[in-house]
N, CA, C and O of each residue as an XYZ file, in Angstrom:
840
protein
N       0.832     -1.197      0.000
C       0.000      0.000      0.000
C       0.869      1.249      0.000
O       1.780      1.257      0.828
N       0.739      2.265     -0.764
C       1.052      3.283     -0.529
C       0.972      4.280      0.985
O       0.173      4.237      1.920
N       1.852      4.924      0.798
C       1.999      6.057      2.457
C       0.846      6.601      2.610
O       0.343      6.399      3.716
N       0.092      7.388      1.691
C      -0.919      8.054      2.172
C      -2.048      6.867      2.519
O      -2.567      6.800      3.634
N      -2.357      5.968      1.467
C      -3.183      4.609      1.891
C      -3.183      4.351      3.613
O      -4.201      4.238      4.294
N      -1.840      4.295      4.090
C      -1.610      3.906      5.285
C      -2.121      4.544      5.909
O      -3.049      4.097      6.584
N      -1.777      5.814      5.973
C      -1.850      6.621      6.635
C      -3.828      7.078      6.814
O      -4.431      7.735      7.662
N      -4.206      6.473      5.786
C      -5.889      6.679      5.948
C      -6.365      5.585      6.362
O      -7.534      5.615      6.746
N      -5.549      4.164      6.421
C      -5.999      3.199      7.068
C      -5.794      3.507      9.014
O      -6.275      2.873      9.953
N      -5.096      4.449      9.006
C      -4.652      4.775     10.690
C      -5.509      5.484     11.108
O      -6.233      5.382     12.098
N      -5.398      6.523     10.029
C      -6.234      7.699     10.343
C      -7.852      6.790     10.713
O      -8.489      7.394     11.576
N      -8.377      5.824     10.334
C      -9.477      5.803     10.503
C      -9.880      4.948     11.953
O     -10.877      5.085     12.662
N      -8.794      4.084     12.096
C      -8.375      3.011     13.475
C      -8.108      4.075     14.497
O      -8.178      3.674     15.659
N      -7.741      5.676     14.281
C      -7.520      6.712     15.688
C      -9.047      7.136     16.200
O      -9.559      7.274     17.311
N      -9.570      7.288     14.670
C     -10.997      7.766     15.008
C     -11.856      7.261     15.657
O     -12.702      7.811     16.361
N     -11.620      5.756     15.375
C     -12.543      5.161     16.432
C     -12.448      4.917     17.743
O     -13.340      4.910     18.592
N     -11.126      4.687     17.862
C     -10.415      4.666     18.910
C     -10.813      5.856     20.033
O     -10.751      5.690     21.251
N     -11.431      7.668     19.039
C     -11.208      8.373     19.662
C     -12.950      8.420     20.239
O     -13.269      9.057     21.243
N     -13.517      7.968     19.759
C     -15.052      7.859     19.855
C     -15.326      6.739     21.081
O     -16.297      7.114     21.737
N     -14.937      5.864     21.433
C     -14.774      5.622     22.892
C     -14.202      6.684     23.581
O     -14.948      7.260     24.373
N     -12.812      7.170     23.450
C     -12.342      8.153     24.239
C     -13.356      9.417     24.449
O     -13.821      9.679     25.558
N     -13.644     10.151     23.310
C     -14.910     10.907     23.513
C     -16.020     10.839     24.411
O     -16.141     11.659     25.321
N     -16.896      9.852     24.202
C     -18.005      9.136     24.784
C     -17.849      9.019     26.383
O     -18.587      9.368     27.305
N     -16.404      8.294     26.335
C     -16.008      8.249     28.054
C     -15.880      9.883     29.019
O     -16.086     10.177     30.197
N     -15.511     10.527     28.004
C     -14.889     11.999     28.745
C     -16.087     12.882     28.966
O     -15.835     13.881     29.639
N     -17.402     12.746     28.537
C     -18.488     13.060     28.099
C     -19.337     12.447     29.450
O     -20.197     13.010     30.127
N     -18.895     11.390     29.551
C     -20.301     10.366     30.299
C     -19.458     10.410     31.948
O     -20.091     10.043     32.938
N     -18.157     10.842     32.062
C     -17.436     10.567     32.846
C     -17.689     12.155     34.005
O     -18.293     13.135     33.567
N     -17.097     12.122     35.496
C     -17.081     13.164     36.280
C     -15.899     13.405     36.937
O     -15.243     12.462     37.380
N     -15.511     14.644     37.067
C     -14.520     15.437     37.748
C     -13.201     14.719     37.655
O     -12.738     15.020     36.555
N     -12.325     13.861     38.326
C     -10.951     13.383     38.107
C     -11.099     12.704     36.619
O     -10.368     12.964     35.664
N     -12.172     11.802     36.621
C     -11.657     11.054     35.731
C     -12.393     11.178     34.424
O     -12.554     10.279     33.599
N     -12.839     12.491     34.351
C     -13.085     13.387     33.328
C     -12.190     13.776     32.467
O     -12.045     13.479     31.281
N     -11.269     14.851     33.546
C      -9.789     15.222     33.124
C      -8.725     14.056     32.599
O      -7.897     14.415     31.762
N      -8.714     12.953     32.964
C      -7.891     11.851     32.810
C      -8.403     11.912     31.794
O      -7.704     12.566     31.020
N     -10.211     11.207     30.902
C     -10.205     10.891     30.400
C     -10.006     11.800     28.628
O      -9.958     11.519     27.430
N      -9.957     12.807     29.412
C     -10.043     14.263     28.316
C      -8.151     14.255     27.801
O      -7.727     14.616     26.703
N      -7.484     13.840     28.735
C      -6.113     13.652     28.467
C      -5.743     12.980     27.066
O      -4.925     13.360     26.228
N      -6.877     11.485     27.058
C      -6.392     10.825     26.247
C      -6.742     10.951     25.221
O      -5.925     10.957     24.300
N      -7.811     11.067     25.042
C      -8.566     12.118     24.002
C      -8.378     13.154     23.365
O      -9.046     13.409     22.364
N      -7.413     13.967     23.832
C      -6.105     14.903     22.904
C      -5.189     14.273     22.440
O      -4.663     14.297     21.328
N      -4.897     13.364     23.843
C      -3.455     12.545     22.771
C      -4.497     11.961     20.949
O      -4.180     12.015     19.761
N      -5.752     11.468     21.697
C      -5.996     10.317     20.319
C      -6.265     11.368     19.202
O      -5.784     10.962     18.145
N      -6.904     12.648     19.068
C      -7.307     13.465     18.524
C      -5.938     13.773     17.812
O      -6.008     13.551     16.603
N      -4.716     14.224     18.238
C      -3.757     14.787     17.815
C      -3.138     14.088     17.502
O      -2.145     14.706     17.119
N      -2.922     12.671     17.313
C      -2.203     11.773     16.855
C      -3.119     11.265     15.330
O      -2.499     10.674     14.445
N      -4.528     11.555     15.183
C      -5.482     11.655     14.235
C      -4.801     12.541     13.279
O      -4.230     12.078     12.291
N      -4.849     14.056     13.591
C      -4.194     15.004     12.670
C      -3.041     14.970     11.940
O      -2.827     15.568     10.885
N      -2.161     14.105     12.661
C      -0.991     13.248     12.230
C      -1.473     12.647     10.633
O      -1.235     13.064      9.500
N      -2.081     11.737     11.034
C      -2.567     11.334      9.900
C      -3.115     11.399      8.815
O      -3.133     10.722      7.787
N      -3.847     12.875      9.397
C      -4.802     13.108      8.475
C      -3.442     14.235      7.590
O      -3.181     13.976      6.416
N      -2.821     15.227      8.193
C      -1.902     15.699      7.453
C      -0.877     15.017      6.884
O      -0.165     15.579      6.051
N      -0.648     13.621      7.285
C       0.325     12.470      6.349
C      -0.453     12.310      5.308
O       0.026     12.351      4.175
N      -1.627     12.124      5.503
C      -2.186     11.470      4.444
C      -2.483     13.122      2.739
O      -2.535     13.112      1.509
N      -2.581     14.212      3.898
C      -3.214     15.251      2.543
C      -1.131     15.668      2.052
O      -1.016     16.749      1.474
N      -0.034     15.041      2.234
C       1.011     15.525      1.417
C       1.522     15.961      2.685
O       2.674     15.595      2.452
N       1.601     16.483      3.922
C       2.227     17.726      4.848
C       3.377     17.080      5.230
O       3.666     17.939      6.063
N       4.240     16.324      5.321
C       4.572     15.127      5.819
C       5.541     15.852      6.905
O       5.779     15.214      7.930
N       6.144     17.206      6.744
C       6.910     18.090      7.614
C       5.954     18.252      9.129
O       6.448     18.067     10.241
N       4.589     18.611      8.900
C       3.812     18.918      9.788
C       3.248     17.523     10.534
O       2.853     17.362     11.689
N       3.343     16.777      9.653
C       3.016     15.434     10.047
C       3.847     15.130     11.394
O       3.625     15.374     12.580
N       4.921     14.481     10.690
C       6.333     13.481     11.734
C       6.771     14.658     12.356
O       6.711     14.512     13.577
N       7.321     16.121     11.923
C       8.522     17.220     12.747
C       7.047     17.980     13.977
O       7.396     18.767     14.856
N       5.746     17.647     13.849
C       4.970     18.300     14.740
C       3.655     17.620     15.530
O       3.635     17.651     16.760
N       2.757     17.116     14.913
C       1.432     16.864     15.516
C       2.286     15.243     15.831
O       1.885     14.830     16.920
N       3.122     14.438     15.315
C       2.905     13.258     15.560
C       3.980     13.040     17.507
O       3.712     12.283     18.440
N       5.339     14.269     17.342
C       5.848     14.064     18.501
C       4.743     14.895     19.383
O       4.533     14.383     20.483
N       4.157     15.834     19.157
C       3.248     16.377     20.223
C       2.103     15.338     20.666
O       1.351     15.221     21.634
N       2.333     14.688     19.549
C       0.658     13.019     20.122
C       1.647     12.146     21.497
O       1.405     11.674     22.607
N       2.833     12.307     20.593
C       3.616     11.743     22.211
C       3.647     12.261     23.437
O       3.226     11.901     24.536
N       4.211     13.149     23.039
C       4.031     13.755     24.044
C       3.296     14.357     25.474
O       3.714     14.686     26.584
N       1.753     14.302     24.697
C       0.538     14.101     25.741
C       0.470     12.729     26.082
O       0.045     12.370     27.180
N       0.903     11.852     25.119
C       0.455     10.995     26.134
C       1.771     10.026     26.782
O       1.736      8.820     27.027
N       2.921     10.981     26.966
C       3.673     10.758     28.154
C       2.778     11.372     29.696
O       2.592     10.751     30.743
N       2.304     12.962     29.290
C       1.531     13.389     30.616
C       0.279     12.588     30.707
O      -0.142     12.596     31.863
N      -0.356     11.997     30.003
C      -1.414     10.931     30.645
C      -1.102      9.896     31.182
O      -1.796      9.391     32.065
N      -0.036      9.401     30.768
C       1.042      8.186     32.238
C       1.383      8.794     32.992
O       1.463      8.175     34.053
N       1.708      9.936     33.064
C       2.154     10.476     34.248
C       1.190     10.910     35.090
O       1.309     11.022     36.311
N      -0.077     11.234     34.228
C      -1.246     11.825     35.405
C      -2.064     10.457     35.577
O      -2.821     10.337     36.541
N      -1.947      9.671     34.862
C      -2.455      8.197     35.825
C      -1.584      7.323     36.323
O      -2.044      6.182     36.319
N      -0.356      7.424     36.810
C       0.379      7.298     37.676
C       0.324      8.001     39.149
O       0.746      7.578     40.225
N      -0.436      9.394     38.777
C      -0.835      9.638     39.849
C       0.352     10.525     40.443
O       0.072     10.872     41.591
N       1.574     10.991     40.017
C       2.653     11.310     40.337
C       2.441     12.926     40.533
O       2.805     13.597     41.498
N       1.704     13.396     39.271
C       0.671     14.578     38.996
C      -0.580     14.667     39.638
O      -1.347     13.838     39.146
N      -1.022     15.230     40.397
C      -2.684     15.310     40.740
C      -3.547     15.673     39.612
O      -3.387     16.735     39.011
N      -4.293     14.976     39.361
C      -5.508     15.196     38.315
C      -6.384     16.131     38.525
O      -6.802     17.010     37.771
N      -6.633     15.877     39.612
C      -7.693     17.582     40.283
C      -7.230     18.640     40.413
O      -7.920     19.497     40.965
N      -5.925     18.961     39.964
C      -5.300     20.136     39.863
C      -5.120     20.771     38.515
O      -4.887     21.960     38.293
N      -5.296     19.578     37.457
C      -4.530     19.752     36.593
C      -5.966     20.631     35.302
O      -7.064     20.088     35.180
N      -5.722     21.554     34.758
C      -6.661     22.241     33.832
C      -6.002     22.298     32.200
O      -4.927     21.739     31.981
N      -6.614     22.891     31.293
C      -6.045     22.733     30.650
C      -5.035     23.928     29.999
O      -4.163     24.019     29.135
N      -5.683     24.724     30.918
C      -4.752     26.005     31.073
C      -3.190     25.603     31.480
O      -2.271     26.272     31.008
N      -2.910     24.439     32.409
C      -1.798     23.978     32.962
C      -0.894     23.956     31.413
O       0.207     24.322     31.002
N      -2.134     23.279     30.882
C      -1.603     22.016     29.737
C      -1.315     23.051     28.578
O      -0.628     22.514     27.709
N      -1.616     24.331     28.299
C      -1.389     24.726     27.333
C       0.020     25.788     27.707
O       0.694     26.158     26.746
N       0.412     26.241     29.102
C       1.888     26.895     29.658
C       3.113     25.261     29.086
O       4.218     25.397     28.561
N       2.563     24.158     29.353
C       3.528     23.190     28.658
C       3.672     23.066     27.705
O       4.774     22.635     27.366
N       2.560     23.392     26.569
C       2.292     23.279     25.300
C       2.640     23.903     23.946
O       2.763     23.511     22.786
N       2.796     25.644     24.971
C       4.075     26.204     24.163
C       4.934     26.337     23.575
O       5.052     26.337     22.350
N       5.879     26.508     24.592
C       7.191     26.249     24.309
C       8.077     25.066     24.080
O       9.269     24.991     23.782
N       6.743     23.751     24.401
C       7.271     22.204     23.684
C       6.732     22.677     22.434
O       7.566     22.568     21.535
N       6.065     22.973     22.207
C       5.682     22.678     20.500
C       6.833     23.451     19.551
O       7.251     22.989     18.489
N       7.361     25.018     20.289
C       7.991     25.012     19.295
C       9.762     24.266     19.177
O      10.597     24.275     18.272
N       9.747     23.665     20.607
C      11.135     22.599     20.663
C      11.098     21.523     19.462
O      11.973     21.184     18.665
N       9.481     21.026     19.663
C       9.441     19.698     18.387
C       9.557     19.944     17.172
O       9.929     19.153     16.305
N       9.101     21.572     16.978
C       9.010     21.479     15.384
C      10.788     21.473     15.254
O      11.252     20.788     14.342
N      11.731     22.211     16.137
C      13.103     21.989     15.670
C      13.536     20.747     15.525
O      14.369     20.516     14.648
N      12.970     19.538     16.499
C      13.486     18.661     16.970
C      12.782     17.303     16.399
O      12.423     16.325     17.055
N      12.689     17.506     15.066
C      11.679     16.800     14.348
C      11.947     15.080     14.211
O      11.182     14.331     13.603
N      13.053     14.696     14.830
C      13.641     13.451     14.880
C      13.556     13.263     16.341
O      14.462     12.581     16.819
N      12.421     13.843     17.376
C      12.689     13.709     18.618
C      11.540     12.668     19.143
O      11.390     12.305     20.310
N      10.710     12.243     17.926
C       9.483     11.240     18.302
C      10.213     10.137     18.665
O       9.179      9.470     18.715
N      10.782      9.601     18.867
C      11.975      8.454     18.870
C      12.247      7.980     20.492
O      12.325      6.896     21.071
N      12.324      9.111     20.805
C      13.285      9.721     22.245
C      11.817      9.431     22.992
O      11.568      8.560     23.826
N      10.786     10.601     22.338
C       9.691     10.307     23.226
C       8.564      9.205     23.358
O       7.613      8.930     24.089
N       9.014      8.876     22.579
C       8.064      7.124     22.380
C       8.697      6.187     23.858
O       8.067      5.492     24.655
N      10.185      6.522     23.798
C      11.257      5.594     24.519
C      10.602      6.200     26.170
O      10.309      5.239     26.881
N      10.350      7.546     26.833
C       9.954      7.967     27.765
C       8.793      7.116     28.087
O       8.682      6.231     28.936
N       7.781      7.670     27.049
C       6.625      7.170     27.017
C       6.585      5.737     27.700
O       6.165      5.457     28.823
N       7.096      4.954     26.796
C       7.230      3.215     27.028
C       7.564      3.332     28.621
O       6.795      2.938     29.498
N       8.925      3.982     28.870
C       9.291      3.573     30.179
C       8.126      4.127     31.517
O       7.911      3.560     32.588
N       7.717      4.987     31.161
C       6.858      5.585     32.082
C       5.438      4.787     31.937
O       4.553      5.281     32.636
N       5.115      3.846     31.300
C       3.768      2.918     31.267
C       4.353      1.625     31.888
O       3.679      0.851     32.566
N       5.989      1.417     31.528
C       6.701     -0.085     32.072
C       6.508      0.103     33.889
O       6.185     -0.778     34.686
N       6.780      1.330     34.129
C       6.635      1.386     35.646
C       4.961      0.894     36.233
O       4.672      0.147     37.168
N       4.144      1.573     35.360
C       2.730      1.181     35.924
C       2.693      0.312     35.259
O       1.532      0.456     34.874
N       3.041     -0.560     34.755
C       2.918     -2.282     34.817
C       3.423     -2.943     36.316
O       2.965     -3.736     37.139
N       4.897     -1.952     36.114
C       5.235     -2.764     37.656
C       4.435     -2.939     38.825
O       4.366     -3.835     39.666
N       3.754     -1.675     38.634
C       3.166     -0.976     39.912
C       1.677     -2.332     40.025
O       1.292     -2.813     41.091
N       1.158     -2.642     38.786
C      -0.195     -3.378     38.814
C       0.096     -4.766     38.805
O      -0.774     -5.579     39.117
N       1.568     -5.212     38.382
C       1.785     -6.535     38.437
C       0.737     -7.279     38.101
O       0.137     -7.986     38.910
N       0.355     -7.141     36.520
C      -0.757     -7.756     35.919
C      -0.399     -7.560     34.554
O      -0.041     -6.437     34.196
N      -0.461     -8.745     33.542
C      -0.092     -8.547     32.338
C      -1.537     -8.866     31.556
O      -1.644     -9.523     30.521
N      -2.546     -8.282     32.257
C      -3.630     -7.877     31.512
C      -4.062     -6.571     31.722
O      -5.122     -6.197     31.220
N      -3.433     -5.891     32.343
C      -3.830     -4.134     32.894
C      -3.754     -3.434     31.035
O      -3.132     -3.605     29.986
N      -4.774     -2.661     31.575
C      -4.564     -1.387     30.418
C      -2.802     -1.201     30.325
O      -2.171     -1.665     29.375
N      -2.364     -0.702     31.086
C      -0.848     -0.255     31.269
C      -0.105     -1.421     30.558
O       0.471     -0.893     29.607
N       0.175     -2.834     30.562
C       0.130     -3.307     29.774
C      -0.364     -3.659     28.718
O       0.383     -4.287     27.968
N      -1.383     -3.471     28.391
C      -1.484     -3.002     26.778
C      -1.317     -2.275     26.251
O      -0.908     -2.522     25.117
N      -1.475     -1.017     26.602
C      -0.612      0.239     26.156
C       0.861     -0.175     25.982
O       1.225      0.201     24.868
N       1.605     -0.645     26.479
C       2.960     -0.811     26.643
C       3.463     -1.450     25.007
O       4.248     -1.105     24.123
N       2.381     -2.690     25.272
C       2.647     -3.555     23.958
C       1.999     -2.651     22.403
O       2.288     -3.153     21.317
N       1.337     -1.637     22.427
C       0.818     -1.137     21.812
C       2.346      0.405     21.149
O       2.325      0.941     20.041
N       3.305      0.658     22.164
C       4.289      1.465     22.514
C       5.149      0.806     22.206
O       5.734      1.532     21.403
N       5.988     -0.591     22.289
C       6.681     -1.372     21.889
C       6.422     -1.076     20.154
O       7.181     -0.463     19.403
N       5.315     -1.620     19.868
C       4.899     -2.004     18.156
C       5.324     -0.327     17.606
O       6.265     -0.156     16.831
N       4.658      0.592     18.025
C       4.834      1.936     17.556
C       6.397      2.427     17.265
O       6.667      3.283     16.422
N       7.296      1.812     18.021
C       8.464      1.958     18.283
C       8.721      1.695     17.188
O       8.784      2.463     16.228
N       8.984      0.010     17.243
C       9.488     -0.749     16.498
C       9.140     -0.068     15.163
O      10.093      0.428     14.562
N       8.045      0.021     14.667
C       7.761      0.730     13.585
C       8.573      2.355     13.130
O       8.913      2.845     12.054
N       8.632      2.739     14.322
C       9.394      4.592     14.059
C      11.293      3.445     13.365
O      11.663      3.461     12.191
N      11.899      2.814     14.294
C      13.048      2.455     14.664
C      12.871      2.000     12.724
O      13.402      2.621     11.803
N      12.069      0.898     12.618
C      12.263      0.205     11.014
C      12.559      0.957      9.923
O      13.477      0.795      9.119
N      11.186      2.319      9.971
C      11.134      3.470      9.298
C      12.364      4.037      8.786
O      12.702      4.289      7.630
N      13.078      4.213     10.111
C      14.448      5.023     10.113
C      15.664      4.042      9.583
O      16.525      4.464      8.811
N      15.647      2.869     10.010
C      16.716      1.942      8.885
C      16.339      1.931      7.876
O      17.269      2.107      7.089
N      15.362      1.805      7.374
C      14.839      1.935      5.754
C      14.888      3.284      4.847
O      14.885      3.283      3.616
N      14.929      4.331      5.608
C      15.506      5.534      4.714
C      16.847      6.057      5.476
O      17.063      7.268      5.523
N      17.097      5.797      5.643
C      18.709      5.422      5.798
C      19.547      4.833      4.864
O      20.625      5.218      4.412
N      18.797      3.704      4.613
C      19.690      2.532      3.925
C      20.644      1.717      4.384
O      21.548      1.157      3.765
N      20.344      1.692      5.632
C      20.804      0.645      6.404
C      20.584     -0.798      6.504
O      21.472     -1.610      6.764
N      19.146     -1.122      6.248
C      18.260     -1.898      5.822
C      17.748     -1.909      4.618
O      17.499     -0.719      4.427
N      17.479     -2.397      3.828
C      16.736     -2.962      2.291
C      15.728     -4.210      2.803
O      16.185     -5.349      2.900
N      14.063     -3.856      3.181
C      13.129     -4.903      3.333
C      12.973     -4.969      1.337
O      12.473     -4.109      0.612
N      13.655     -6.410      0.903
C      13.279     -6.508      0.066
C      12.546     -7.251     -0.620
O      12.555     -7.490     -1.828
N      11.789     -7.677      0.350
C      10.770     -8.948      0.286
C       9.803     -8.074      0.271
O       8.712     -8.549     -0.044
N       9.840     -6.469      0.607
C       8.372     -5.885      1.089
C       8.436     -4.848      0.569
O       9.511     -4.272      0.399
N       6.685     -4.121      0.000
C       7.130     -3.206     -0.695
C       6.460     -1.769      0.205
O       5.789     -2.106      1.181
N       6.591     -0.070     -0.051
C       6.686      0.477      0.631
C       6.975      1.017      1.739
O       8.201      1.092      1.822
N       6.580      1.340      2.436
C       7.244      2.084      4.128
C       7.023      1.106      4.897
O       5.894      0.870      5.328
N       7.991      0.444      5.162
C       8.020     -0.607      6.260
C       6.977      0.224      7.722
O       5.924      0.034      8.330
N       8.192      1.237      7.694
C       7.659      1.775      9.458
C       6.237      2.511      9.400
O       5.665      2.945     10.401
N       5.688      2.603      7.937
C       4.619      3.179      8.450
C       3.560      2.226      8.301
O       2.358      2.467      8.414
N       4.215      0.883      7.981
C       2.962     -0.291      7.938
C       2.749     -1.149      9.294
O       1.798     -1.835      9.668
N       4.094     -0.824      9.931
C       3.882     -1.192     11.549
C       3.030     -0.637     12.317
O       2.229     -1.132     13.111
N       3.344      0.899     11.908
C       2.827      2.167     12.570
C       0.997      1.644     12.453
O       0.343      1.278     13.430
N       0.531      1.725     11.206
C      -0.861      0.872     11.604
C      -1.289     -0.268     12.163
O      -2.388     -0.453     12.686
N       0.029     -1.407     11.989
C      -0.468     -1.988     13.088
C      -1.066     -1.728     14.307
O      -2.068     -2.181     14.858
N      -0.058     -0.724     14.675
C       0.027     -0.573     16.419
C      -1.241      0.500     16.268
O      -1.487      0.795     17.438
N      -2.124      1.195     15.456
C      -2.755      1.793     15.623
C      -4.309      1.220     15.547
O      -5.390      1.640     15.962
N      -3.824     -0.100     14.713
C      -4.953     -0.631     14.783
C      -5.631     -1.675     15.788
O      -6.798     -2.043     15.922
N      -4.457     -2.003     16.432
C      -4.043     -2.598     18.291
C      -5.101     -1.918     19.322
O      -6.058     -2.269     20.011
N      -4.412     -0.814     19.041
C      -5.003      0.253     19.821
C      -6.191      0.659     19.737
O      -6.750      1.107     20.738
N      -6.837      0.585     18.503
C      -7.946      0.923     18.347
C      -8.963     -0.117     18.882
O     -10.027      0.204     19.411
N      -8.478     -1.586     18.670
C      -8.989     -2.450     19.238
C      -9.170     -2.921     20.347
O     -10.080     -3.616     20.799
N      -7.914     -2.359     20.946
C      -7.750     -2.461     22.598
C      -8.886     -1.906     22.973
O      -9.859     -2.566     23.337
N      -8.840     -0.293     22.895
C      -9.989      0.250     23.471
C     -11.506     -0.109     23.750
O     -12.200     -0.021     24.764
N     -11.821     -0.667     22.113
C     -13.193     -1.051     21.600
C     -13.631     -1.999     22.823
O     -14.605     -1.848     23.560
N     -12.426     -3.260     22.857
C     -12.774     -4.536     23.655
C     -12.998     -4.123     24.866
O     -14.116     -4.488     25.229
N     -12.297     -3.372     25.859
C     -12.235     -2.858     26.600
C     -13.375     -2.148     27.216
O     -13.737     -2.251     28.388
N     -14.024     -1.241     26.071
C     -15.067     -0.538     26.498
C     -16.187     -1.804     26.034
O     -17.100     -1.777     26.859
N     -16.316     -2.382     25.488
C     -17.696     -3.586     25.459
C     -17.388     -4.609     26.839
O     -18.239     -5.499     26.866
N     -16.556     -4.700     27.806
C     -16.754     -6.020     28.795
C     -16.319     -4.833     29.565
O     -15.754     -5.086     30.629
N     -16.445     -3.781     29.293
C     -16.835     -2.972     30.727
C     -18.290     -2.983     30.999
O     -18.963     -3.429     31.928
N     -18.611     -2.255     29.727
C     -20.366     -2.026     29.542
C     -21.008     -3.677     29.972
O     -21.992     -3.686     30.713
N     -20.675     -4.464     29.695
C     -21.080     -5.676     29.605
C     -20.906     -6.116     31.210
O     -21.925     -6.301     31.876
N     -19.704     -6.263     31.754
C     -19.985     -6.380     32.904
C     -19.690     -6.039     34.516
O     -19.403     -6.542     35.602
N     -20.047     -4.524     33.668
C     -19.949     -3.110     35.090
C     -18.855     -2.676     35.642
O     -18.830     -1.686     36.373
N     -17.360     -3.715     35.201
C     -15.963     -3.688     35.526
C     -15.945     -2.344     35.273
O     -16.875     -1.733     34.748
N     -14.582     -1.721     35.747
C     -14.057     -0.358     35.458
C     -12.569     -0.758     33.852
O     -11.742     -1.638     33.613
N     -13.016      0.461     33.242
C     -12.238     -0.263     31.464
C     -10.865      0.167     31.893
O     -10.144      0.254     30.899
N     -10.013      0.573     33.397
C      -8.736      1.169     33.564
C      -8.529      0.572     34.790
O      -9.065      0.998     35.813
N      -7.794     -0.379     34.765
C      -7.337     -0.732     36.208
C      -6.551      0.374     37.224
O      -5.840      1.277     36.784
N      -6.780      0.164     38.503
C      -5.855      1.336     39.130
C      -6.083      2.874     39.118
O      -5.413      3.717     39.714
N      -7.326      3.096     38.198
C      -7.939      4.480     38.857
C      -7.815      5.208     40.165
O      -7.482      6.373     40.381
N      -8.122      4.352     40.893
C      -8.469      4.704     42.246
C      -7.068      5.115     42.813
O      -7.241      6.065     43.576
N      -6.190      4.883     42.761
C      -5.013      4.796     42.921
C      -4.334      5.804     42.663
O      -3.658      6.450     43.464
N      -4.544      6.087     40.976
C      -4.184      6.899     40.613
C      -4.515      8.230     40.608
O      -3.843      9.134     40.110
N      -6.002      8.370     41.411
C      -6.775      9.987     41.623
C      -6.526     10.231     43.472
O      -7.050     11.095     44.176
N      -5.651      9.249     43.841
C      -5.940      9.791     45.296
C      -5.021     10.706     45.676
O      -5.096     11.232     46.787
């Protein structure tokens, strides 16, 4: 498949992805409102990613909206880690951070890499913390692994370090839907055997708002 192809096959696996997230942030109250409004920028802005990969932008794409998708959602591990108070946090907070990172990324346009690697490590801890390899936090993780792997392939392949020559087009951006389409699925399942049977769809909430 072609890049932009991909990139509309992602683009459409964020959207749905973001329509649980929506729905939850909507139906949800006070802490875990804000939590859930967190992720819901990340999914939204990691959407625009796509959607500007897909219309040609590819500068605005990877050098901006795609490290800023990381980037929030390093602060949504960090604010459901709980390390951050959630009841403090507005989005006024979020836009004094939002600044002057955004215009670091657009310099630092090879810095999605770095922050994927944060990211990962800061979800590996709340695995530790739940000691459960069915927690959200572990799936996210494995969902952060694949994304990786995909940025890391990307970058040997226009390099030329690597030649996939068994395969045709952008290696890393055919991973990259994998992991988006993981994700999209994660969520879905997640939110149906919650609804289904009254469970909470985030282990460790409680934990994480006290």
């Amino acid at each position: 498949m072609l890049e932009t192809q991909l990139h509309f096959v992602s683009a459409i696996a964020v959207f749905l992805a973001a329509v649980v997230a929506i729905y939850l942030t909507l139906k949800l109250k006070d802490n875990l409102r804000k939590l859930t409004l967190i992720l819901t920028i990340f999914i939204l802005t990691h959407a625009i990613f796509h959607v500007t990969g897909f219309l040609g932008f590819n500068f605005l794409a990877e050098g901006v909206f795609e490290p800023i998708s990381v980037a929030v959602l390093i602060f949504f591990g960090i604010a459901f880690s709980g390390y951050t108070k959630v009841a403090r946090m507005n989005l006024k907070g979020m836009a004094l951070v939002w600044a002057p990172s955004t215009l670091f990324l657009i310099v630092m346009s090879n810095i999605t890499v770095i922050l994927l690697l944060v990211a990962l490590g800061v979800f590996l801890v709340l695995v530790a913390r739940s000691k459960s390899v069915r927690s959200f936090q572990f799936q996210m993780s494995i969902f952060l692994v694949v994304w990786i792997l995909g940025e890391i392939a990307g970058s040997l392949q226009n390099s030329g370090i690597i030649v996939f020559t068994a395969l045709q087009g952008d290696i890393g951006i055919e991973i990259h839907v994998v992991s988006m389409v993981f994700f999209s699925i994660m969520l879905w399942l997640r939110f149906y055997y919650s609804e289904r049977s009254g469970k909470k769809m985030i282990e460790g909430l409680d934990a994480a708002l006290r």
